[in-house]
Phi, psi and omega in degrees: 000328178285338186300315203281333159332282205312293198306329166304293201225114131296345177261333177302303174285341176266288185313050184194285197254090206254016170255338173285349179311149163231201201299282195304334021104277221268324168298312176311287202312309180308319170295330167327282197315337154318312187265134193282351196254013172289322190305354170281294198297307186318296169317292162336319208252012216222275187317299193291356170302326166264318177313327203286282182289311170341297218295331183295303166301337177274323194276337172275329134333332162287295180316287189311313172091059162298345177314281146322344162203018182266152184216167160120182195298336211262000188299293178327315164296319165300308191313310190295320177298299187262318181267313153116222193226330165211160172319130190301139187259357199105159208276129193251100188284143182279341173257064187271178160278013178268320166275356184278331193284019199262307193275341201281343195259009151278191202283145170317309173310330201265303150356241146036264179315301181301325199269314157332292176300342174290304171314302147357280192286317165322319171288319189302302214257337184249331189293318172314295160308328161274006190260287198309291187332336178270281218309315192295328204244348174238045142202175194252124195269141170064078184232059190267358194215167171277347178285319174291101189281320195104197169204174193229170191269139183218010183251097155002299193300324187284345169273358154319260168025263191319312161335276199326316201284315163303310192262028170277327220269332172289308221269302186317321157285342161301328186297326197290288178273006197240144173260134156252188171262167163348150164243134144283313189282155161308145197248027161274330193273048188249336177279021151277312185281341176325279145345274173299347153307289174304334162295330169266347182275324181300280173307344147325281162335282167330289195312305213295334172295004189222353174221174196274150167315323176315315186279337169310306219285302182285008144296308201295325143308314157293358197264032193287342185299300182295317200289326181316319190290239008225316189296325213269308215281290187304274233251320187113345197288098188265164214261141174264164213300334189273354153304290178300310153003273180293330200280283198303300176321277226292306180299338197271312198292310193291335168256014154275316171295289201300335162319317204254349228253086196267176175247161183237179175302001161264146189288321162352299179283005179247136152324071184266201174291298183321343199255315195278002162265032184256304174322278166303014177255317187281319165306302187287326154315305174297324176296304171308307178001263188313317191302324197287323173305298167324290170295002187265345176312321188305329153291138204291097166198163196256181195257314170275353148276358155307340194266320183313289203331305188287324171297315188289351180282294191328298144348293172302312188267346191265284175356257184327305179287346150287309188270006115285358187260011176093034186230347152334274180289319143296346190266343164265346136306322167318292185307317171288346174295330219213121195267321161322316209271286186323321213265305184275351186291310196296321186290352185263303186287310151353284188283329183303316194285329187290342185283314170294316181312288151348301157300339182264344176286285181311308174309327179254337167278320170264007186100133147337310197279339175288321189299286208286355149295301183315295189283345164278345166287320154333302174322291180303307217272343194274344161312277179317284185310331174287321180293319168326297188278315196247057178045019189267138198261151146248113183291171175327290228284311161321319192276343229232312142268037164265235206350285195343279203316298177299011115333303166309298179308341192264317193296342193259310176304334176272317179279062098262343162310294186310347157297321188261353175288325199286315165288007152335274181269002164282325189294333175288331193279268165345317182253038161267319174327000000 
């Protein structure tokens, strides 16, 4: 009966008795240690440890009407914490015409410049980042003799950790010099989208032992199909018929590709169960994101203080689940063994944080619809450069459902332009009216 404990839950008996481990005990816990999803529920069992007492602490502030009767130095901070500061006002979009109209009245040229560095610096930071992103989770580090593979980094979370922590570190200072508005929202419901952040980013990361990048990239393309549910379940939302269209166009291109899509002998390039169910634990997650994100907008806020917020959980929550399970400070003995690895771990956080700025720069001098051409072109090319650098092969027929899906994706970006210019110009009609 104890043998059969240890084998249910091992980590449960090495955190509780950790002297009682014995050799063979502690070797079983390394294969353990092996399977990505014991290693998901470990992170979970990591998270609720802060998620737990939070949820307690907010409902007895809540119960009590601490609103209302609560003084003292900790008040301003509860408040803020729990309650917020105001009432939701509407969504205050960063690409509003108010801020746009600033760029629209400079020079074609000066345009022009602008949208060019936006491409730009957006090609640059995420193209870096699917590059490096392969590279950091399928090799191997310290190869120094052919007797020797060298080893490889394998805990996901800490480069979540590392992300986070620089674009916490970006965002905060853009809030510092920069004036935003009023902050509104309860800063707890930002560990909602948190959460499912860190959670897509870990199977991102995860999925690459098990599946080749082209197909991470082109999930990541298809996943306007889960955020369509994600949206009808969270927000209520409903789709117009060339939606469901394009939707359908992205699933027919993506199953010709992975059908048809063969593997070679680096393991890099093959497709297992495992990898596509960590690919779809990231579509759903990233699909809760945006939404939950959609509903926090309703409240009076700019998009880097959306970035701080969702970082600072995110912080909170990658930290406390490394340094309990001990893997904090091994994933920083990796880096010092292996300088390479350091080097590329930071250049990953780099391009995440310069990469969000960027989107929120584009997004507010051109529109939603311009960003998402700029990133969708991103795709295809980060497609092409990975079959380049790392060997992955495509058949006819696989390139052919590549084409499909960015294809699709270009057709829903010209109907929601051509939507939104016809509600434009209606709105000038209606108030002659």
């Amino acid at each position: 009966m104890p043998s059969f404990s240890w084998r249910v839950c091992p980590a449960l008996v090495l955190l509780l008795f950790p002297s009682a481990v014995s050799a063979e005990e502690l070797s079983l816990l390394e294969g353990w240690h092996d399977v990505w999803l014991f290693r998901f529920l470990i992170n979970m069992l990591g998270y609720s440890t802060i998620i737990i007492p939070g949820y307690l602490l907010i409902s007895y502030f809540k119960r009590t009407n601490y609103l209302d009767t609560g003084s003292g130095i900790c008040y301003p901070v509860i408040k803020t914490c729990v309650f917020g500061s105001e009432a939701k006002t509407g969504l205050l979009d960063d690409g509003s015409v108010a801020a746009r109209g600033e760029g629209e009245s400079g020079s074609s040229l000066r345009q022009a410049f602008k949208l060019m560095l936006c491409a730009a610096g957006l090609q640059v930071s995420y193209l870096t980042w699917g590059v490096l992103q392969e590279r950091v989770m399928t090799r191997s580090y310290g190869a120094v003799s052919p007797d020797y593979e060298g080893e490889r980094f394998k805990d996901s979370q800490f480069l979540v950790f590392m992300n986070r922590i620089l674009a916490l570190t970006v965002s905060g200072l853009w809030c510092i010099l920069f004036k935003q508005p009023r902050h509104g929202a309860p800063m707890y419901k930002y560990s909602f989208a948190s959460l499912s952040n860190i959670l897509s980013s870990w199977c991102q990361y995860e999925a690459l032992k098990f599946i080749s990048f082209p197909t991470q990239v082109l999930a990541k393309a298809s996943k306007v199909i889960p955020v369509m549910l994600m949206g009808k379940v969270v927000s209520r939302k409903s789709y117009e018929y060339w939606e469901y269209l394009t939707a359908g166009l992205i699933s027919v291109g993506v199953s010709m590709f992975l059908l048809t899509s063969g593997t070679t002998k680096h393991p890099s390039t093959v497709t297992t169960f495992s990898g596509i169910i960590i690919l779809v634990g990231y579509i759903v997650f990233d699909s809760f994101t945006s939404n939950w994100q959609d509903n926090l907008f309703k409240y009076k806020m700019s998009s880097v203080q959306m970035m701080f917020g969702v970082n600072l959980f995110s912080c909170l929550f990658t930290v406390g689940s490394l340094l309990e399970q001990g893997a904090f400070f091994e994933s920083l003995a990796f880096m010092t063994r292996h300088s390479e690895f350091a080097f590329h771990a930071v250049l990953l956080s780099v391009c995440s944080a310069c990469g969000q700025l960027f989107i929120f720069y584009t997004i507010n001098q051109f529109g939603a619809a311009v960003f998402t051409i700029i990133m969708t072109l991103r795709q295809a090319i980060a497609i092409l450069l990975s079959c380049f650098l790392y060997g992955h092969t495509v058949t006819i027929v696989g390139g052919f459902g590549i084409a499909i899906v960015f294809l699709a994706l270009f057709l829903r970006v010209y109907a929601r332009s051509r939507m939104k210019s016809g509600r434009r110009a209606a709105q000038p009609l209606a108030q002659k009216v």
